[in-house]
DSSP file (Angstrom, degrees, kcal/mol; ACC not computed):
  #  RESIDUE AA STRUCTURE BP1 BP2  ACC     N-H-->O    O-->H-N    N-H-->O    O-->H-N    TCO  KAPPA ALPHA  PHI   PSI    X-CA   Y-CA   Z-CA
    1    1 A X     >        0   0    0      0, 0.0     4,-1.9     0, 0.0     5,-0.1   0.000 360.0 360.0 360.0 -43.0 -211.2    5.1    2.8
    2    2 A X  H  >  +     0   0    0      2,-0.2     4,-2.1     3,-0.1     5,-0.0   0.768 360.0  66.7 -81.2  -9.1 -208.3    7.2    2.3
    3    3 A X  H >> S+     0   0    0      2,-0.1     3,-1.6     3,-0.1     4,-1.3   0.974 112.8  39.4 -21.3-101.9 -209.2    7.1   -1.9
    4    4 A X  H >> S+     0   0    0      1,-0.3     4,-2.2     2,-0.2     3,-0.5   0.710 110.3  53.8 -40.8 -70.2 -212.3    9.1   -0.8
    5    5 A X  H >X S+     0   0    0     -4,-1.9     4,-2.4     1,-0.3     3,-0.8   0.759 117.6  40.0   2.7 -76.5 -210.4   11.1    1.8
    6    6 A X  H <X S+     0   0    0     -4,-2.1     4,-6.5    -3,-1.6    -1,-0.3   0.884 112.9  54.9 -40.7 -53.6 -208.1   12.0   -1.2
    7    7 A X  H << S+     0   0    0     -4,-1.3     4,-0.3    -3,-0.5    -1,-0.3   0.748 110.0  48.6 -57.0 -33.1 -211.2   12.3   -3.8
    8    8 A X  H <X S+     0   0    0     -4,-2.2     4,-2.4    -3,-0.8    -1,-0.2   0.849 101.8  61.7 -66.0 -44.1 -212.9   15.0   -1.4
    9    9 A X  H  < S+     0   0    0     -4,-2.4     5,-0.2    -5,-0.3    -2,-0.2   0.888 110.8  38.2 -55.4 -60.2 -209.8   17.0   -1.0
   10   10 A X  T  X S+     0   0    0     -4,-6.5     4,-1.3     1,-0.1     3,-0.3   0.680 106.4  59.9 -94.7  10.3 -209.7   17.8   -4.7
   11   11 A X  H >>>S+     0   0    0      1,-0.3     4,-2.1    -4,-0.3     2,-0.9   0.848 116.1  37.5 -79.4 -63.1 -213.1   18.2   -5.5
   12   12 A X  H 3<5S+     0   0    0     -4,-2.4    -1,-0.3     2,-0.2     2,-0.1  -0.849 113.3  54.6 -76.4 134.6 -213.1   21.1   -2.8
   13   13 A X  H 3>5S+     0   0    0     -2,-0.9     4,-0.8    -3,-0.3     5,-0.3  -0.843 117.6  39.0  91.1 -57.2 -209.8   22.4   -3.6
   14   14 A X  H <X5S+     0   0    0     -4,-1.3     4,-0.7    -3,-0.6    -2,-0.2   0.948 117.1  45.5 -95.8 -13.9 -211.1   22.6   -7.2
   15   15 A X  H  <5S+     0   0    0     -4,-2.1    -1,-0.2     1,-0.2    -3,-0.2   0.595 112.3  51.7 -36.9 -37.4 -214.2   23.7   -6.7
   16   16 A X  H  4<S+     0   0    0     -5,-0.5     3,-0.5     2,-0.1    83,-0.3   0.454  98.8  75.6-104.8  -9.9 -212.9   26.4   -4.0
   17   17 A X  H  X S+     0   0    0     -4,-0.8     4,-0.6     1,-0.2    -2,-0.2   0.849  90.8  52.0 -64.6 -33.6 -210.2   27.7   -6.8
   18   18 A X  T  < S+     0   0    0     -4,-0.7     3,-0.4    -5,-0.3     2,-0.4   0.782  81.2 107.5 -87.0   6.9 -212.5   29.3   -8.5
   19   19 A X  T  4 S+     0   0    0     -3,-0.5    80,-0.3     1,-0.2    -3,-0.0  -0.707  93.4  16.7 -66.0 128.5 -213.7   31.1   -5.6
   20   20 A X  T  4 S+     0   0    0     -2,-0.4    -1,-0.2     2,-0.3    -2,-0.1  -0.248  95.1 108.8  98.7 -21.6 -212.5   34.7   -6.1
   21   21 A X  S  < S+     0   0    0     -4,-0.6     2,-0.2    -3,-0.4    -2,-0.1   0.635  87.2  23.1 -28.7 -26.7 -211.7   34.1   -9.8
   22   22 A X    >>  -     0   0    0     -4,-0.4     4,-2.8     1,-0.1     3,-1.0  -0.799  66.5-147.8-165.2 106.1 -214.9   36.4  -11.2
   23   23 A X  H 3> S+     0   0    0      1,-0.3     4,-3.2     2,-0.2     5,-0.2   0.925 109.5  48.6 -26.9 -57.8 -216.6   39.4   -8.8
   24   24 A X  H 3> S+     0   0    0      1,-0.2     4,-0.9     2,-0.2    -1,-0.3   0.729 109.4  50.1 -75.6 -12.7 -219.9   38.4  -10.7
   25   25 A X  H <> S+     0   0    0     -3,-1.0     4,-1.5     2,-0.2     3,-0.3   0.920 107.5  54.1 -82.9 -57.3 -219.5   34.3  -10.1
   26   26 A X  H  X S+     0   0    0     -4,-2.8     4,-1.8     1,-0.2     3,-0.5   0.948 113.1  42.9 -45.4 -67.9 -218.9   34.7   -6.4
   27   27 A X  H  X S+     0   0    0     -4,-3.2     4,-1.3     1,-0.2    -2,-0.2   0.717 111.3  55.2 -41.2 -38.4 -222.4   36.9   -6.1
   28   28 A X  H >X S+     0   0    0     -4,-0.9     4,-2.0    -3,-0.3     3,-0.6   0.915 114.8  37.0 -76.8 -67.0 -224.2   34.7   -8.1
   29   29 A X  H >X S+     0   0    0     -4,-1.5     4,-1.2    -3,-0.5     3,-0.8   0.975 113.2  50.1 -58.0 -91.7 -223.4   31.9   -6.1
   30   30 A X  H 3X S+     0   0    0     -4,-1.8     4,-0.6     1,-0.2    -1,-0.3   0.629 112.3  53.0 -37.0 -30.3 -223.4   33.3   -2.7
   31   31 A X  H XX S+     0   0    0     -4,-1.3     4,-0.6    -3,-0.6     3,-0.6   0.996 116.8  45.0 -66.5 -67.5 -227.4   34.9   -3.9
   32   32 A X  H << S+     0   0    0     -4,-2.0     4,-0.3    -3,-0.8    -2,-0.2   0.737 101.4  61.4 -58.0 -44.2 -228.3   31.0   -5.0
   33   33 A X  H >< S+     0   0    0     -4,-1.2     3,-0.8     1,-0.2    -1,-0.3   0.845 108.2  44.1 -83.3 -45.3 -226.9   29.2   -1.9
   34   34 A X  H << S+     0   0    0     -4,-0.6     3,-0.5    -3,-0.6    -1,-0.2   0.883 113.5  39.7 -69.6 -82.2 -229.5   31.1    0.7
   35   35 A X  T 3X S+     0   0    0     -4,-0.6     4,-1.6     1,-0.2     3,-0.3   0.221  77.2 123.7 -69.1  11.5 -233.5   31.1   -1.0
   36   36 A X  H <> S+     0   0    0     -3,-0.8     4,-0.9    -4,-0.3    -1,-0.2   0.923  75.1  48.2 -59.9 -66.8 -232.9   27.2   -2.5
   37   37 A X  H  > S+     0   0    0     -3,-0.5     4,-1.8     1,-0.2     5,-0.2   0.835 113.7  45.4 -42.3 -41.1 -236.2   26.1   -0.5
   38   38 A X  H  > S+     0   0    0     -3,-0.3     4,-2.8     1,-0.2    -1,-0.2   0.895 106.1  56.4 -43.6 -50.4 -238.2   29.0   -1.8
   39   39 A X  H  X S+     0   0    0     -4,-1.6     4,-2.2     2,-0.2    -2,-0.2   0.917 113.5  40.8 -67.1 -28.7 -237.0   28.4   -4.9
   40   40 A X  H  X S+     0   0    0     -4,-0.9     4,-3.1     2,-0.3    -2,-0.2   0.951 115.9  46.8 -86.2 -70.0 -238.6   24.3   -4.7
   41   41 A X  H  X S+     0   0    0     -4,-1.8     4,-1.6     2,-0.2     5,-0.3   0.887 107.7  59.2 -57.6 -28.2 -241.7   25.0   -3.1
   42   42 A X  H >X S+     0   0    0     -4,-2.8     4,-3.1    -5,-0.2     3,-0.6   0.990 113.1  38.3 -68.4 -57.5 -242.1   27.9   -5.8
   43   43 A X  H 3X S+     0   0    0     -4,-2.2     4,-3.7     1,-0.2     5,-0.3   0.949 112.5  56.4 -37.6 -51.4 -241.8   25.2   -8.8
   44   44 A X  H 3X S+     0   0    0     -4,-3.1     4,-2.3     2,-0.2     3,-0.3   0.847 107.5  44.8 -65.1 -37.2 -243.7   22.9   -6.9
   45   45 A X  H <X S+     0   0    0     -4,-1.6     4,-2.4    -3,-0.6    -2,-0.2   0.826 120.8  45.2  46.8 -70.3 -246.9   25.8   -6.5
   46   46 A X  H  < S+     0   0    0     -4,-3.1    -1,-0.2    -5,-0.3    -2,-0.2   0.933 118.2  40.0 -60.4 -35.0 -246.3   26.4  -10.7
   47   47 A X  H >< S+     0   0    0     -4,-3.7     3,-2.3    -3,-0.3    -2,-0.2   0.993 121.1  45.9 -88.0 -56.1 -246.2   22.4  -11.3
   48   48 A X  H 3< S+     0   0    0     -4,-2.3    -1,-0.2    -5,-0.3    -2,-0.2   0.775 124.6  30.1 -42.3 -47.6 -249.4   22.0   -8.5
   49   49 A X  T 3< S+     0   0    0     -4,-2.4     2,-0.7     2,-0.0    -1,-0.3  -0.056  89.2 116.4-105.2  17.9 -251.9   25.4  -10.1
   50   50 A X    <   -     0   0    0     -3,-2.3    -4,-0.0    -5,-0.1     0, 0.0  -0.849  54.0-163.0 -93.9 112.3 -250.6   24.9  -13.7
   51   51 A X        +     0   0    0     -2,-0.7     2,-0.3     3,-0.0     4,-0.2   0.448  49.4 110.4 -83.3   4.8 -254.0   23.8  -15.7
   52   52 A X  S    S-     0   0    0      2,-0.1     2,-0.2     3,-0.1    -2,-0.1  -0.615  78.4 -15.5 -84.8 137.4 -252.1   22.1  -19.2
   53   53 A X  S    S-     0   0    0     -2,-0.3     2,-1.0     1,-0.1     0, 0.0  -0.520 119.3  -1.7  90.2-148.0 -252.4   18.6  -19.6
   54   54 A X    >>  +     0   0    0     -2,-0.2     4,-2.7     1,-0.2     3,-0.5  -0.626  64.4 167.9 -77.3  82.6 -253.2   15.7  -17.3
   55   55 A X  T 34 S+     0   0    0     -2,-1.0     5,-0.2    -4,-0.2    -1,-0.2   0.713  75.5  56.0 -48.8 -32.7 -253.8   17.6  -13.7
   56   56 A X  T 34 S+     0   0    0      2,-0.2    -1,-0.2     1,-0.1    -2,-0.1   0.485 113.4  47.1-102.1 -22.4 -255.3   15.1  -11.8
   57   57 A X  T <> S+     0   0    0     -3,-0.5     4,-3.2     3,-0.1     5,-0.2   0.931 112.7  43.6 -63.5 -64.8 -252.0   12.9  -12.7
   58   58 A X  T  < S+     0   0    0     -4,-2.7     4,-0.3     2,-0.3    -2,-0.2   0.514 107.7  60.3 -76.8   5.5 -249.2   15.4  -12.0
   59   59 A X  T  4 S+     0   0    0     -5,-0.2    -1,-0.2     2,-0.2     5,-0.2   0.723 107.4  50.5 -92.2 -36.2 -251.1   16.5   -8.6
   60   60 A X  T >> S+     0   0    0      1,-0.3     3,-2.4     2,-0.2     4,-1.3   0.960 104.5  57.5 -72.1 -84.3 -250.5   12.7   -7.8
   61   61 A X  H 3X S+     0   0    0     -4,-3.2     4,-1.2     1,-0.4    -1,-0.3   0.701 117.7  30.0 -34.5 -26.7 -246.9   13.1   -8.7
   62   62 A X  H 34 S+     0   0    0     -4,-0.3    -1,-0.4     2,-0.3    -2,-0.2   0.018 105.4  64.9-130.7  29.6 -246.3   15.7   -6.3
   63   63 A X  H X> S+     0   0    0     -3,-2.4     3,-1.1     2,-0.1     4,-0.7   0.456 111.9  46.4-123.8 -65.6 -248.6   14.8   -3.9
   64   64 A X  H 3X S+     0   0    0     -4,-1.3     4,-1.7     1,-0.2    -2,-0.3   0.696  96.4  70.8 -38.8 -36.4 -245.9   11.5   -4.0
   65   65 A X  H 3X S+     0   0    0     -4,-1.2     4,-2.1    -5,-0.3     5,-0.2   0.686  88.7  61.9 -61.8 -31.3 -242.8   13.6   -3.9
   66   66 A X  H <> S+     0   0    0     -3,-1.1     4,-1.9     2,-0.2     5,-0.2   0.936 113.5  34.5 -34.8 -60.7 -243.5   14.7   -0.1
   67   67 A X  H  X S+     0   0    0     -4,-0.7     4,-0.7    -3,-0.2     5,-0.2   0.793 115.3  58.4 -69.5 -41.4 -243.2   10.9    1.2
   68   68 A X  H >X S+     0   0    0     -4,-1.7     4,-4.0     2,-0.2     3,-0.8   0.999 113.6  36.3 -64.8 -75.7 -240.7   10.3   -1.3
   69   69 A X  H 3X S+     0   0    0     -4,-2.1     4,-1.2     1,-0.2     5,-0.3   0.932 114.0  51.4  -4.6 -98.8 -238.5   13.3    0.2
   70   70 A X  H 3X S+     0   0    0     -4,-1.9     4,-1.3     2,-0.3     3,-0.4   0.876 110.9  55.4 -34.3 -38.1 -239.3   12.7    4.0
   71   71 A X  H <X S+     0   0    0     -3,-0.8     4,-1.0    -4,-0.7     5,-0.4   0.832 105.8  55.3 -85.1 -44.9 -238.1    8.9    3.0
   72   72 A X  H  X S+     0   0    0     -4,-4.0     4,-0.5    -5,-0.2    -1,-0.3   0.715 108.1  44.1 -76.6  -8.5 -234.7   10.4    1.6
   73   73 A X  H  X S+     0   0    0     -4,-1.2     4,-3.3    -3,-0.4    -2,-0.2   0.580 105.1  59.0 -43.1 -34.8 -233.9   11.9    4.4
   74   74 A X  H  < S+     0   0    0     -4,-1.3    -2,-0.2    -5,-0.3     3,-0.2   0.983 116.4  39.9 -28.9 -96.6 -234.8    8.9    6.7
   75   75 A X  H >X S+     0   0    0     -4,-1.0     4,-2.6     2,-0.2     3,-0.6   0.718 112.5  55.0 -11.9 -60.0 -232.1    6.8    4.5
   76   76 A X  H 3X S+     0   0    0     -4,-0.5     4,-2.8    -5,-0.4     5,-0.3   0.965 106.5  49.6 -56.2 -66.7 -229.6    9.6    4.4
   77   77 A X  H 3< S+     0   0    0     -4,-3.3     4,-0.4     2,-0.2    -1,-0.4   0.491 114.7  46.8 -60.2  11.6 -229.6    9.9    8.1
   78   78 A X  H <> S+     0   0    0     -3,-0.6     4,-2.2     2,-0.1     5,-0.3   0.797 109.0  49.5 -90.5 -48.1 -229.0    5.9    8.6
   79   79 A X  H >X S+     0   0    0     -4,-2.6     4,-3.7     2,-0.2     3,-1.3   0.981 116.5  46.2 -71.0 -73.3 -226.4    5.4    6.2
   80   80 A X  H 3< S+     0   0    0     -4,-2.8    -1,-0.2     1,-0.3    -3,-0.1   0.752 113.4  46.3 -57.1 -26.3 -224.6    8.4    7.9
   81   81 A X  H 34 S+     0   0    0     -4,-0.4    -1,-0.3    -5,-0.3    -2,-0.2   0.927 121.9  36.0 -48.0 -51.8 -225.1    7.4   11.1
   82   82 A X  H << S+     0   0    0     -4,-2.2     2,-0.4    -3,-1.3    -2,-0.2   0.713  99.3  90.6 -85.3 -32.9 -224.0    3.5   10.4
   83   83 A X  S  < S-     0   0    0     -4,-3.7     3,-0.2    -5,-0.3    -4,-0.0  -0.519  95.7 -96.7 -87.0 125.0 -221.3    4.3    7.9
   84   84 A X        -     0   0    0     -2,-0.4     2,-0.4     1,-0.1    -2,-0.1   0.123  50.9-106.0 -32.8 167.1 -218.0    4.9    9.2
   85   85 A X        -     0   0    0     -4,-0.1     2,-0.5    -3,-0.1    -1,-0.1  -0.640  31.9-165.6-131.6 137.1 -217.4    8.5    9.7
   86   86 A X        -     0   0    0     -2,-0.4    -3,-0.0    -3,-0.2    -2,-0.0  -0.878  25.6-113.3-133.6 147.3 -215.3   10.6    7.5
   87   87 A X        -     0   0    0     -2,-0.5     2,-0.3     1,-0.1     3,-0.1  -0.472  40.6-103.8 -69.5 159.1 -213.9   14.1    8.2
   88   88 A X    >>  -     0   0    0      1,-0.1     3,-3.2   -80,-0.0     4,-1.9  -0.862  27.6-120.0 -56.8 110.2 -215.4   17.0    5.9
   89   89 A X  G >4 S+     0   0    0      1,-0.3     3,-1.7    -2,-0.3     6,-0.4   0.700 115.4  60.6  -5.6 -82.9 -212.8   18.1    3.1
   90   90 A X  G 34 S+     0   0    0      1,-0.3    -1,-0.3     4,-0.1     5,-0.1   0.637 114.8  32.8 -56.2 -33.3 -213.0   21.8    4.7
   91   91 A X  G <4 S+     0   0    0     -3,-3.2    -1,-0.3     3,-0.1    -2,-0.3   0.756  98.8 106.7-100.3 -28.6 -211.6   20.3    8.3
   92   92 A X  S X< S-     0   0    0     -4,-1.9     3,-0.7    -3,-1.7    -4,-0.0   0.014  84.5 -94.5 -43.0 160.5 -209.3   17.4    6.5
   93   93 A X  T 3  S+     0   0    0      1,-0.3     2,-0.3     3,-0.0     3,-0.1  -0.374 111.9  19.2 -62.7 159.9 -205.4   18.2    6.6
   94   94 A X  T 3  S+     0   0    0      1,-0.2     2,-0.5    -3,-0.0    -1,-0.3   0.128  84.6 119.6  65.9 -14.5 -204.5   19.6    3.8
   95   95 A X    <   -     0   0    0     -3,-0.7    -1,-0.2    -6,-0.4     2,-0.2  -0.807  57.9-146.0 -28.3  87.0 -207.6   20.8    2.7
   96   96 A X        -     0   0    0     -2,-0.5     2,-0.2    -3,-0.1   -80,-0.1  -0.661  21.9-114.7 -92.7 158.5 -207.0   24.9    2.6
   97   97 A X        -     0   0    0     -2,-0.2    -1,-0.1     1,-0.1    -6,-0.0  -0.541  43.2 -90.1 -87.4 147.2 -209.9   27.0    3.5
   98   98 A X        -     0   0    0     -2,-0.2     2,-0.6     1,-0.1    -1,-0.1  -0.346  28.5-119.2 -81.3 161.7 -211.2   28.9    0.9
   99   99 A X  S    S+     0   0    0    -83,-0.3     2,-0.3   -80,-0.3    -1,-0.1  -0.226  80.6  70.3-106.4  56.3 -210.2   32.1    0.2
  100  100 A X  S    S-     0   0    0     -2,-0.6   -81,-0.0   -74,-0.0     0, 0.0  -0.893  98.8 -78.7-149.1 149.6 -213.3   34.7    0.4
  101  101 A X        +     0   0    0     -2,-0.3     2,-0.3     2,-0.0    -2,-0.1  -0.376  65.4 168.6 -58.5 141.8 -215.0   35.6    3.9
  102  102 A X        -     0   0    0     -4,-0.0     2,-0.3    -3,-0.0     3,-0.0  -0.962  26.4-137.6-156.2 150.7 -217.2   32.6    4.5
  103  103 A X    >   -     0   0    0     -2,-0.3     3,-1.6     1,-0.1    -2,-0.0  -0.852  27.8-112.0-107.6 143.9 -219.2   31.6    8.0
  104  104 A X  T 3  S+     0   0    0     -2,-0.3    -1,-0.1     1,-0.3     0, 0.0   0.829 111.6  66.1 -33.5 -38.4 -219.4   27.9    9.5
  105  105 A X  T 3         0   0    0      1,-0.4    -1,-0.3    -3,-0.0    -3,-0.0   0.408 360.0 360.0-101.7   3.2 -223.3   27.9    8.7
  106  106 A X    <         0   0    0     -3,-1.6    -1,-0.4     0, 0.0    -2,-0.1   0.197 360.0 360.0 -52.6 360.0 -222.7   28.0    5.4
């Protein structure tokens, strides 16, 4: 457990160095993290009303990708529920908070 601990702490640590590094990296980022659902449902729209190829296939694919979803989330909360419980990098010791204004709900 404390491997992972360790392993969390320096992915965000390097991950959160490069925060402030580049004006135009930070916006970019901070624009992405927000509209992500937009952005899913918009591909799924193009994939559903795009008329090349097999239609009546790929409608089926993504007509499957709902259940499939909803069924990853199902899993996700179980395992996190059941599995022992491990602190979030950003609240571990040692673990410095990064250094650009940022809000919990982030």
């Amino acid at each position: 457990m404390h491997f992972l601990e360790g392993l969390d702490v320096s992915l965000y640590r390097t991950l959160n160095g490069l925060c402030g590094t580049s004006d135009t990296l930070d916006r970019v980022v901070y624009h992405l993290a927000g509209p992500t659902g937009v952005f899913f449902l918009g591909l799924f729209a193009l994939n559903w009303f795009r008329r090349d190829g097999d239609l009546m296939r790929r409608r089926q694919a993504l007509i499957l990708v709902v259940p499939a979803v909803a069924l990853a989330l199902v899993a996700n909360r179980t395992f996190s529920t059941l599995l022992p419980f491990r602190v979030r990098p950003m609240y571990a010791i040692g673990a410095a908070a990064p250094t650009y204004p940022w809000t919990f709900d982030l």
